[in-house]
C-alpha atoms as one frame of an Amber mdcrd trajectory, in Angstrom:
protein
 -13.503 -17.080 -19.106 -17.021 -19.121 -17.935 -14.595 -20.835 -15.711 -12.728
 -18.053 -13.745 -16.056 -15.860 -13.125 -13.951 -12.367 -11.481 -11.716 -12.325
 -14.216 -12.637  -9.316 -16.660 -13.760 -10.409 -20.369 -11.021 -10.517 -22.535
  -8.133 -11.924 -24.326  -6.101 -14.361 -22.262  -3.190 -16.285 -22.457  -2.709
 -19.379 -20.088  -0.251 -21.210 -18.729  -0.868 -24.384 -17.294   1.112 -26.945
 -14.917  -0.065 -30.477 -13.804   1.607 -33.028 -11.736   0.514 -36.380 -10.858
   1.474 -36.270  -7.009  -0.339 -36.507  -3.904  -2.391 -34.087  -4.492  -4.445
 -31.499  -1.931  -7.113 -32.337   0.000  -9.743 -29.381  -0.031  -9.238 -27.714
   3.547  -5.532 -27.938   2.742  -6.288 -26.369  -1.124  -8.820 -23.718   0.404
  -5.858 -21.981   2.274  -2.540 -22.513  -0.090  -2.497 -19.091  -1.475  -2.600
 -17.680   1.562   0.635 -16.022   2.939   2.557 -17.698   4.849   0.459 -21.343
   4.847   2.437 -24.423   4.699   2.267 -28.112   5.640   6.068 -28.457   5.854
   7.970 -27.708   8.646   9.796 -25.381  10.279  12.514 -24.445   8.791  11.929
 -26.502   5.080   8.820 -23.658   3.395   7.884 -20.471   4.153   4.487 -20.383
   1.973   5.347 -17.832   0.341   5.724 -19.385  -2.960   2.277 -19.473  -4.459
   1.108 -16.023  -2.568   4.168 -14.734  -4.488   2.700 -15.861  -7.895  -0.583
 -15.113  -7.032   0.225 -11.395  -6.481   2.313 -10.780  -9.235  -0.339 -12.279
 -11.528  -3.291 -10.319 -10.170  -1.278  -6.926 -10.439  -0.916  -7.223 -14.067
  -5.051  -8.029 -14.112  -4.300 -11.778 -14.664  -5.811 -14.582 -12.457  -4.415
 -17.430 -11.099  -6.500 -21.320 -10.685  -5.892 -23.948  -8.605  -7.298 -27.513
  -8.626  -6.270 -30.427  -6.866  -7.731 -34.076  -5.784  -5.797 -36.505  -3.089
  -4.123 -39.522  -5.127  -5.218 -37.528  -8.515  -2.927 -34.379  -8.609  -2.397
 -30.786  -8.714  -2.842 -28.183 -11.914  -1.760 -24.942 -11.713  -3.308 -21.994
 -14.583  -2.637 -18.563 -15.058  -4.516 -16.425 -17.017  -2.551 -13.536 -17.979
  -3.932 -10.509 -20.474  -2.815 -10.447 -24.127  -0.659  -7.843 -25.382  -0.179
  -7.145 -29.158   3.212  -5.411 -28.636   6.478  -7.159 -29.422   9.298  -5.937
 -27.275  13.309  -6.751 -28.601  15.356  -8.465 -26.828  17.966  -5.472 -26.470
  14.511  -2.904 -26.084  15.560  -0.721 -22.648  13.027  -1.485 -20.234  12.082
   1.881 -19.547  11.443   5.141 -21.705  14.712   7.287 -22.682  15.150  10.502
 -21.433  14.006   9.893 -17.818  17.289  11.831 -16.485  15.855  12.250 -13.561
  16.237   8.979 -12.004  20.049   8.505 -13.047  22.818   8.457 -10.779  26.295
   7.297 -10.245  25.800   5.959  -6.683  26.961   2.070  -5.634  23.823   0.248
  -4.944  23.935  -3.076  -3.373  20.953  -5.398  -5.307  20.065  -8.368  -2.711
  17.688 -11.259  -3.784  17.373 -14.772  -3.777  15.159 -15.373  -7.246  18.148
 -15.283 -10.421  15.317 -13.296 -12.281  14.352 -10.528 -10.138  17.579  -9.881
  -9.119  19.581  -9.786 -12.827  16.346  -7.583 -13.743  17.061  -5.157 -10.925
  20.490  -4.664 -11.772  20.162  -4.522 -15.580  17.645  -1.375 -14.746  19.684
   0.224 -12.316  23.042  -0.320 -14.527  21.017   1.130 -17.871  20.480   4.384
 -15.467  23.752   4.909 -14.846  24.280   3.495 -11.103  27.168   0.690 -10.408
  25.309  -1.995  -8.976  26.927  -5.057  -6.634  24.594  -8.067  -6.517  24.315
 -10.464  -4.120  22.094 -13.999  -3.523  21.462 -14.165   0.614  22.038 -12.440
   3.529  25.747 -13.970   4.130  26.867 -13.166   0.361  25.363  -9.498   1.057
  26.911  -8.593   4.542  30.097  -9.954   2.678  29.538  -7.421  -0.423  28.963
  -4.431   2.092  32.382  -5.661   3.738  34.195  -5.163   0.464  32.351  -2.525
  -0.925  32.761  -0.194   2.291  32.274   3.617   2.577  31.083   3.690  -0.908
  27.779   2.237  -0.905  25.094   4.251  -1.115  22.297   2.272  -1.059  20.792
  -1.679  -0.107  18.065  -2.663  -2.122  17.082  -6.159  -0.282  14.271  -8.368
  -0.861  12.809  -9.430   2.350  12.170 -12.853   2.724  15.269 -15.070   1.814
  16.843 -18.619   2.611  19.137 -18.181   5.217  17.626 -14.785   6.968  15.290
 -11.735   6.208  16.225  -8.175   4.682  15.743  -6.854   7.802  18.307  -9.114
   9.201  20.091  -8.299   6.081  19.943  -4.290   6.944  20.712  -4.162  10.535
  24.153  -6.267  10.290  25.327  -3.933   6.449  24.243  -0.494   8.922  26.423
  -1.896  11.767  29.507  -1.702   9.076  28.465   1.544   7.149  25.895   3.806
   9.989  23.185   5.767   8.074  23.058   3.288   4.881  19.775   3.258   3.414
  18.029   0.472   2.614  14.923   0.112   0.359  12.743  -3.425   0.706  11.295
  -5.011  -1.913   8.780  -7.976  -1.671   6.339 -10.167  -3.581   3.688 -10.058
  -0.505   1.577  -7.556   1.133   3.258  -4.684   3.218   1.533  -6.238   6.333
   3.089  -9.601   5.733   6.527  -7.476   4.975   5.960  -5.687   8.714   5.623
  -9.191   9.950   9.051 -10.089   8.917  10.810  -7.988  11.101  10.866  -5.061
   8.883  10.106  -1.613  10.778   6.747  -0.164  10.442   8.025   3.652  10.745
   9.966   5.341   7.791  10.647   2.104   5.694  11.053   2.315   2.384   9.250
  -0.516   0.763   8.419  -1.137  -3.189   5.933  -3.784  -4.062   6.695  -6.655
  -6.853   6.390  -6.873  -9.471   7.462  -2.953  -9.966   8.021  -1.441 -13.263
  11.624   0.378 -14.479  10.436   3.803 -13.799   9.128   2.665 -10.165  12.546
   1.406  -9.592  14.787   4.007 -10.419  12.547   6.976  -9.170  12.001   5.327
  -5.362  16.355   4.942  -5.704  16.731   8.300  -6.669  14.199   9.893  -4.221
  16.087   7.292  -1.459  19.370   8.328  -2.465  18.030  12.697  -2.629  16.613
  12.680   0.475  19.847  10.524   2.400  22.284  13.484   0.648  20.488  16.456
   1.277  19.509  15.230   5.211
């Protein structure tokens, strides 16, 4: 690790990714983690896309390099810690026994990334809930359409192609008043609250979020909406 000095000693796997493209020049590579930076235009990137990785990878105590030259190219590593567990295919992704955070509710999963949002449903489903996915904002206001009085819950990420999850919320509580809605996003709550999303009693659960996180922020949602 003589290379990535703040990373703590230790056993490291990396992943690396080159390209042979134009490459970054270094006021332009100084800032390309940051939220929200981009060169493209309005419109074509948000910026989010390497602030996304970059948080992810630092919450599991990994590290994430960047080098780039104009005309040479770009590589990409991350260093991610070493685990000696194996984990089965068909292993639940979270601990039996955690009643607690089952339910029966309708939950409405919104994201963009394939990933995220088969992972979220596969968690909620394995605890019980009967989850409706969706890929946008259009796809989603069309789910809460057919869905209707049932739904208990929207869990939205927040920054999407096409519109925001607080976009997202406001038109699926204009067809079902009182829904609850919990956000989830790759970037910093401030960045979130700079999307739109409301600053006062939002629910918001930071990626990437284990199982338990998951299903114990639905069921808390979910306890507090029935019993208000």
């Amino acid at each position: 690790t003589d290379e990535v000095p703040d990373l703590e000693p230790g056993s490291y796997g990396v992943v690396s990714v080159s390209d042979d493209g134009l490459g970054m020049a270094p006021e332009i590579l100084a800032r390309a983690i940051e939220p929200f930076f981009t060169t493209k235009p309005p419109g074509v990137g948000t910026g989010l896309g390497l602030s996304a990785v970059h948080g992810m990878v630092r919450q599991v105590g990994g590290h994430v390099s960047l080098y780039s030259e104009p005309g040479v190219g770009t590589t990409l590593r991350i260093y991610l810690p070493r685990s000696d567990r194996l984990v089965a295919d068909d292993e639940p992704l979270d601990r039996p026994g955690d009643a607690e955070a089952r339910g029966d509710e309708v939950v409405l999963v919104v994201d963009d990334n394939d990933s995220v949002r088969a992972f979220t449903a596969r968690v909620l489903r394995e605890h019980g809930y009967r989850v409706v996915v969706a890929s946008g904002v259009d796809e989603g206001i069309d789910r809460v359409r057919e869905i209707g009085d049932d739904l208990a819950l929207l869990v939205t990420d927040v920054v999407m192609p096409g519109g925001t999850g607080h976009e997202l919320a406001v038109a699926a509580q204009e067809l079902h008043a009182g829904l609850a809605v919990l956000y989830v996003s790759g970037y910093t709550e401030n960045s979130v609250i700079r999307h739109g999303v409301p600053t006062q009693e939002v629910e918001f659960l930071a990626k990437p979020f284990a199982p338990a996180d998951l299903t114990r922020r639905v069921r808390s949602i979910l306890d507090r909406v029935s019993n208000s």
